[in-house]
Structure formats: structure tokens, C-alpha cells
C-alpha positions in Angstrom: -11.3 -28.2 12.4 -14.7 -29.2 13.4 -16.6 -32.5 11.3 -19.1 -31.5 9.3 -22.4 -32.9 10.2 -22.2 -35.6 7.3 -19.2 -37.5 7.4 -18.2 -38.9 4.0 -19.3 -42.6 3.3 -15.9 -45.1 3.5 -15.7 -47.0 0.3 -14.1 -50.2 2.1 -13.3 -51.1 6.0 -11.1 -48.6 7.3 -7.5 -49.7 7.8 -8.0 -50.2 11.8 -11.1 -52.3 11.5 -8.7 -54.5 9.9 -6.4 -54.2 12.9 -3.8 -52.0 10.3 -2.9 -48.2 11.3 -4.1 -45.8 8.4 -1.6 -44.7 6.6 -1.1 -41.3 4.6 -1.8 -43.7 1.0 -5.3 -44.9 2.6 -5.9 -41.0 3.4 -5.3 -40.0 -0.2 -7.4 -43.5 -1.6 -10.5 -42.7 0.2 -10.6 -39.0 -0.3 -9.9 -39.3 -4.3 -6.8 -37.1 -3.8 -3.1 -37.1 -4.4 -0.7 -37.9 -1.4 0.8 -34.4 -1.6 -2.4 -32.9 -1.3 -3.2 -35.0 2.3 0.1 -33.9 3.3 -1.0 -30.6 2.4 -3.5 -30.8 4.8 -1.5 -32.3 7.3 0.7 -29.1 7.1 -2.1 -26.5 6.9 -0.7 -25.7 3.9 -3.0 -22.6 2.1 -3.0 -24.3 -1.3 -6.1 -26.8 -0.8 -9.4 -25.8 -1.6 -11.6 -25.6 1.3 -14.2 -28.0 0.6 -11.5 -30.8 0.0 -9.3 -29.9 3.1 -12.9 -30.5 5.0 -13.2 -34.1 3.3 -10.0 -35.2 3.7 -10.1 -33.9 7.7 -13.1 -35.9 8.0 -11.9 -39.0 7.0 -8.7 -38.1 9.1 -11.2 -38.3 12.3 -13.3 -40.9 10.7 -9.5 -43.6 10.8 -8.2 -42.0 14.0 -5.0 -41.0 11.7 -2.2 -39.6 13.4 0.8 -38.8 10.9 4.6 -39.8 11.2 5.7 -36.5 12.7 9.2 -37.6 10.5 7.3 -37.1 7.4 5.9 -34.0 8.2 6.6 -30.9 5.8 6.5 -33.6 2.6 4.5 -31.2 1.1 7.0 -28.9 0.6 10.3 -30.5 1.3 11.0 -28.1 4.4 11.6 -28.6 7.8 9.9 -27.3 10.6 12.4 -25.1 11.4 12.1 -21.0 11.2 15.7 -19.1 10.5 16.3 -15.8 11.9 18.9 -14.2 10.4 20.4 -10.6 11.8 23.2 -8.4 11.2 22.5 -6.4 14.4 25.2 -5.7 16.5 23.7 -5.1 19.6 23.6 -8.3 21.9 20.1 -6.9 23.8 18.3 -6.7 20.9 19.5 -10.4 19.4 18.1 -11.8 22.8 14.7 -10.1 23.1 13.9 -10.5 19.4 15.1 -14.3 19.5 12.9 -14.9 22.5 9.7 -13.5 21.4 10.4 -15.7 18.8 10.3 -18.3 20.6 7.5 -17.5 22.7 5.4 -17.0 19.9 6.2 -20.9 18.6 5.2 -22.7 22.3 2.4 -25.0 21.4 3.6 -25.5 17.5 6.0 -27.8 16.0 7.9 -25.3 14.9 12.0 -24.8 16.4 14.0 -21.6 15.5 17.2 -21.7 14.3 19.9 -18.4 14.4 22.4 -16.9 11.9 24.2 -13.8 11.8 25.7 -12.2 8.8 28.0 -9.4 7.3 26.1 -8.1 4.5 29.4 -6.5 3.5 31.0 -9.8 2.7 31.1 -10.6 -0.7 30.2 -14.4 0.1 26.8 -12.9 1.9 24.1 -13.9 -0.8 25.7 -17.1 -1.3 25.8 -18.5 2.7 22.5 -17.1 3.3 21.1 -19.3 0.4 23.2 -22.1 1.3 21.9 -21.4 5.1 18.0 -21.6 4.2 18.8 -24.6 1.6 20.7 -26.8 3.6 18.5 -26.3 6.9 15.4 -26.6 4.1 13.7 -23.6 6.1 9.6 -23.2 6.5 10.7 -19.4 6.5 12.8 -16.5 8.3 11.9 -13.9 10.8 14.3 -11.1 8.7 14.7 -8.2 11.7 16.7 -4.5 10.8 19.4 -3.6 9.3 19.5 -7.6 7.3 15.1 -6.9 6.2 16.1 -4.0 3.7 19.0 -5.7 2.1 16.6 -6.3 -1.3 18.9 -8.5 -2.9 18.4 -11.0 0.3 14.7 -10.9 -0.5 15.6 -11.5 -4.3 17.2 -14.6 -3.6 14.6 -16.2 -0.8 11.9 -15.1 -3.6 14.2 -17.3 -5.9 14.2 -20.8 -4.1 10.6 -20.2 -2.4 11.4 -19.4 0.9 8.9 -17.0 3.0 9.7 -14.6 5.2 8.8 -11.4 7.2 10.6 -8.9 7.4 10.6 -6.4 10.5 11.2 -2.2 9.5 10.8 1.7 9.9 8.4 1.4 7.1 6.6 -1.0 5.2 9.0 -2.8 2.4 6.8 -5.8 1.2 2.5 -6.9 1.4 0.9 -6.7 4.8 1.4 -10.8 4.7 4.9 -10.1 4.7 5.6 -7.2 7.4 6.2 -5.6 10.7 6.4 -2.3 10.5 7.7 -0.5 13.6 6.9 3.1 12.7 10.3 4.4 14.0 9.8 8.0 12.9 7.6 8.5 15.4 9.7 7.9 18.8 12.2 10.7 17.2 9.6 12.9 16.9 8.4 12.4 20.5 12.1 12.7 21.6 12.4 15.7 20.1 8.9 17.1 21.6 9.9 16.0 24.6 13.4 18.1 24.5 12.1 20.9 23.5 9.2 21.0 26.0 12.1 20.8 28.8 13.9 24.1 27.0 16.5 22.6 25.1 18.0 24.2 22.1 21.5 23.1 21.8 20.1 19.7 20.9 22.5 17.0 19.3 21.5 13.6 17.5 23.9 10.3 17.3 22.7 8.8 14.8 22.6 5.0 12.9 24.6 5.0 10.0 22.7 6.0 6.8 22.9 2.9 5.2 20.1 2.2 7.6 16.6 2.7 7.3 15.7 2.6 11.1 18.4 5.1 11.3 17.6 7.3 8.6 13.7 7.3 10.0 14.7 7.8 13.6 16.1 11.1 12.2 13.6 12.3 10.5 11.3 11.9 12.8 13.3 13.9 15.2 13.6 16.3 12.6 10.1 17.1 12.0 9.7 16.9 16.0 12.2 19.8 16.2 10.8 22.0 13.2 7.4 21.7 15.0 9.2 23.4 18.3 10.7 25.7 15.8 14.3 24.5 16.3 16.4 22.6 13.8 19.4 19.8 14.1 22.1 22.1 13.2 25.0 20.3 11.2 28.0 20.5 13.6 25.2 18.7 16.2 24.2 15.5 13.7 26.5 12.7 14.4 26.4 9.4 12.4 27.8 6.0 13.7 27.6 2.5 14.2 24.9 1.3 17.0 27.8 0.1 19.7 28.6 1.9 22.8 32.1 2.5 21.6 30.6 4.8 19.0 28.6 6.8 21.7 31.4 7.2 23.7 33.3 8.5 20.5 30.8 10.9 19.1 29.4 12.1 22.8 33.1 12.9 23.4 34.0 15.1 20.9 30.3 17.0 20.9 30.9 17.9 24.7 34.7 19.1 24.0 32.8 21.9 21.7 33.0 25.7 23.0 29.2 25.5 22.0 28.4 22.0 23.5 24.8 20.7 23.2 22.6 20.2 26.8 21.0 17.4 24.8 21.6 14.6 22.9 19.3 11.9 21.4 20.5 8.7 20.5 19.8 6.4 18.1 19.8 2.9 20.5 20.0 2.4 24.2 23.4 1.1 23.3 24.7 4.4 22.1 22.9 6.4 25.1 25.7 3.7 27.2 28.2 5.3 25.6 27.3 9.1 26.3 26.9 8.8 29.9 30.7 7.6 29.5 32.2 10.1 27.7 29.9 13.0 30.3 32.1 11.2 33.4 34.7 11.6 31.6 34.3 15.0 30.8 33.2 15.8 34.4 29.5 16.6 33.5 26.5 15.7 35.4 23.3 13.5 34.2 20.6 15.7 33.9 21.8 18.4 35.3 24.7 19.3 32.8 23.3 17.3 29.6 20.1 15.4 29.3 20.4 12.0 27.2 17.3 10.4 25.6 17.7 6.6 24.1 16.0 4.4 22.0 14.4 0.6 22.3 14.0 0.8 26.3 16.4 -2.4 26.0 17.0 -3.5 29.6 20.1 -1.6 30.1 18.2 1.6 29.7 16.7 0.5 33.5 19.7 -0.9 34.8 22.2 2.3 34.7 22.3 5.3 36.8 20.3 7.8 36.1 17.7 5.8 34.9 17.4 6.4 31.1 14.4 8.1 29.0 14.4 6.4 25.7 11.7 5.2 23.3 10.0 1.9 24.3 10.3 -0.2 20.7 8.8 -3.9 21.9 11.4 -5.8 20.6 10.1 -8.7 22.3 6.5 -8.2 20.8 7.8 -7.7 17.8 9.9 -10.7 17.1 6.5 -12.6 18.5 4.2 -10.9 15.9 6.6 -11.4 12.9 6.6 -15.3 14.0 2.9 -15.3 14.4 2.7 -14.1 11.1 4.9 -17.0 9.6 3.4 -19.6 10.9 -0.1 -18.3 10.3 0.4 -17.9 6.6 1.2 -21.5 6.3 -2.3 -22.4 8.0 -4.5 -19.5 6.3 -5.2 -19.4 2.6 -3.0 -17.6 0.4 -5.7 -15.4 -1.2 -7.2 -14.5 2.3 -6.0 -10.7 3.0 -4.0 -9.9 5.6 -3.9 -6.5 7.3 0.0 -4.6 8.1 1.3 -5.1 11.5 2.4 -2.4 13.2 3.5 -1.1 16.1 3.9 2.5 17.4 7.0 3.5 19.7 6.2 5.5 23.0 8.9 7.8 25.4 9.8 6.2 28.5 10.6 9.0 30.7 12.8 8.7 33.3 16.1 10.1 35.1 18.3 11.1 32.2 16.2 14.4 30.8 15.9 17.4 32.5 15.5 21.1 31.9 18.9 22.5 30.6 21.7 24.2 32.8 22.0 28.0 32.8 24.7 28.6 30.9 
């Protein structure tokens, strides 16, 4: 932060004209303030009034102070360490998410530490508190399924722990939230689908329990109902986000007298798992069914056919809830923030075509 033109006057010698190095006390002495409220300022903490963060910066420059990066984070008995805790099963997504994490730290003091969890285990509230607590967190990067579990968010609420949490649709203040606006890559799916001539269109979807899943679906939903079709029942499929489950689904929707010529997928992961099960069935992708996936992970461009999906920047996005972090520590809490959000886009590729006369 830039001096102000008038420094403030020093009551006595600064420490190093005495030959001494300042220390955080002679900080706190010349400004008039507490020691917690230098290290306040230390750690660009939003809880100091501007006009005393600007004195006590300016006798910071005035002593040439340079503080014990060991008793750093005084302020508030954390760490410099952000948590990101997931319970998504798909190794792709961990990766990109944890490095655009990272990428979004270079520069900073700040070091990321991972945790996964079962939100079905009973001892689930009680590790993850234990987790943050013991590795005395500045905050967590909370991606899908783990951001919508609201008892989670009731318990880092509880011990003062922030976070941002990354969803289909906004769950908490702007300060507090990526929002990845899932519903509209299923509706461009659908569009798309429909625009080729499909009508025996199937979805594999996330299980309910999650809110990406349940807005990828409606999304694709409303994208079908525009085209005048609808997601017939014996077409919807609901499952886990693993290949395995693609394979399952995809295999007993093509061994239907009626099979579909399209299916969308919830993840790229799933989309895996279809082309499987059409080998195995001795179909052809496009020409026999067309398969459209979502996140454009890099397995979408690494199989054959190349695979449309929606493009979610999982990489971005893990940057931009980090960002967000570390820039509420360093703003003032009563300066608004505006929602970040992101909008999926198709990828098309090799995977969709129109569908086979039948």
C-alpha cells in the first residue's frame, strides 16, 4: 500500500537507529494500537479501519519491519493453509480443481492441503471439524457434491472457518460462491440433439441427492420441451458419476426393442462408460447412437470418437473460488462483492451425429 504523503511523527528513535530490529511490540507502541491489531494488518485482515491500517503501514515502512513469517496468522490463530475437501469420485475432476487451486495461490503464502470424505459416514461432521481444527485452516475451497451438504456449512459457521463453496446454483452471499450455472450445458445438449433429429433421446443422470445432477437435468429438460420433445421415463437413468455406472445404464438402455439414438450424460466419466457398453453391443459411434458428455475433462479428447460434451472450467473454477478466499481476507468485510459465475458451453466434436434410419 502506498505512504501517504505525511508520514506519522516517531515518538522516540526507531528500533534500528539503535542498531535493534523492530519488532511487532514497537509496531503496536508507536502506532497507539494493540498487537493483534498490527498483526491484523500484517495479515490483511478486513477487520481494521482504514485510516489506522494506513498508520500502522506507514510506520511499518518508516522501521524497515519485516515480520517473523512463524508468527504470521496470530491474528486469528490459523495457518496459512487452505483445505479442500471433496467427496467427488471422479479422479479428473479432483486434479483440475486441485490445480487451479494452486495456480491461483503462486505468489501468496498460502499452501493447500486435501481431504476427501463420505458424507454418508456417520463420523463425517465430526473429522471434517477435527480436519479444519487440527490443521487450524485460513478456509476451504468446498467443490460439488461436499458444497450443498448444509450441515457441513453449519459446523465451519460454528468454529469460524470461511469457505466457498462451488455449485449449480447459488447456496450462500456472492462473498461466498461459485456458481457454475449447470442447467444451462443440458439445455444446450438437448438443443443440440434435437437440431441433429434425435427423438429417442435418453439421459444418465447424477444421483438426485445431487444438485449438479438434478440441474444438469433440468436443464436438459427445458432444452427438450423447447424442441417439442420430452425425456420419456423408461429413457431417464439415474447413477453414480463412475464409468462403471455408464457402462451399466448404457447397457440395458441399448438392449431395449425401442433403444434411444442418443444419450446425454451426466460427466465425461459416464460418457466412458457408454461407448463401452455400444462395443459391446456391436453399435457404432455416431452412426448408431450419438453420446454427448459433460465437463470436457481430458478424457473427453483422448478417446475415439472424439467426445461432444459441455466444457465446465474445472480448472478456472477451482482458481476463482481460491481467489475469492484469499481476497476476502485482504478486502474489508463490509465491501460488496459481486457472484461469480461461470456459464458452460458444447464442445462439439465426433461423438453426435444425425440419427440412423431405423
Amino acid at each position: 500500500m502506498p505512504l501517504r504523503k505525511t508520514r506519522p511523527q516517531l515518538e522516540t528513535p526507531g528500533p534500528e537507529r539503535r542498531g535493534k530490529r523492530p519488532t511487532i511490540n514497537d509496531i503496536a507502541r508507536l502506532a497507539k494500537v494493540s498487537k493483534k491489531t498490527v498483526s491484523r494488518v500484517i495479515n490483511d485482515s478486513p477487520f481494521v479501519r482504514g485510516e489506522t491500517r494506513e498508520k500502522i503501514n506507514a510506520i511499518i515502512a518508516e522501521l524497515g519491519f519485516a515480520p517473523d513469517p512463524q508468527a504470521r496468522g496470530l491474528a486469528f490463530r490459523r495457518s496459512f493453509l487452505i483445505g479442500m475437501i471433496y467427496d467427488n469420485t471422479t479422479p479428473q475432476y479432483v486434479v483440475s480443481m486441485q490445480q487451479g487451486i494452486l495456480d491461483a495461490m503462486k505468489g501468496t503464502s498460502f499452501e493447500l492441503v486435501i481431504r476427501s470424505c463420505n458424507r454418508q459416514d456417520p463420523q463425517f461432521l465430526h473429522d471434517m471439524r477435527a480436519f479444519v481444527e487440527r490443521q487450524k485452516l485460513f478456509g476451504v475451497v468446498l467443490p460439488p457434491a461436499v458444497s450443498e451438504d448444509e450441515r457441513l456449512i453449519e459446523v465451519l459457521e460454528a468454529i469460524e472457518c470461511p469457505y466457498v463453496r462451488i455449485a449449480s446454483l447459488s447456496l450462500a452471499q456472492p462473498h461466498a460462491m461459485v456458481v457454475t450455472n449447470d442447467h444451462v450445458g443440458g439445455n444446450a445438449a438437448a438443443r443440440h440433439l434435437a437440431e441433429l433429429g434425435h427423438t429417442r433421446i435418453a439421459h444418465i443422470s447424477g444421483l438426485a441427492l445431487s444438485r449438479s445432477a438434478h440441474e444438469r437435468r433440468r436443464g436438459f429438460v427445458e432444452g427438450l420441451a423447447a424442441a417439442g420433445l420430452k425425456l420419456e421415463p423408461e429413457y431417464n437413468r439415474e447413477a453414480a458419476y463412475t464409468f462403471e455406472a455408464g457402462v451399466e445404464h448404457a447397457a440395458a438402455l441399448l438392449a431395449m426393442t425401442s433403444r434411444p439414438t442418443a444419450i446425454f450424460c451426466g460427466n465425461d466419466e459416464m460418457a466412458a462408460g457408454v461407448y463401452k457398453a455400444a462395443r459391446d453391443a456391436g453399435l457404432s459411434i455416431p452412426r448408431d447412437l450419438s453420446v454427448i458428455g459433460f465437463d470436457d475433462s481430458a478424457l473427453a479428447s483422448r478417446i475415439y470418437p472424439l467426445l461432444t460434451t459441455v466444457r465446465l472450467p474445472i480448472h478456472d473454477i477451482g482458481a476463482m473460488a481460491a481467489a475469492k478466499l484469499i481476497a476476502a481476507a485482504r478486502e474489508r468485510h463490509d465491501h460488496p462483492q459481486k457472484i461469480t459465475e461461470v456459464t458452460p458451453t458444447l464442445v462439439v466434436r465426433e461423438s453426435t451425429a444425425c440419427p440412423p434410419k431405423m
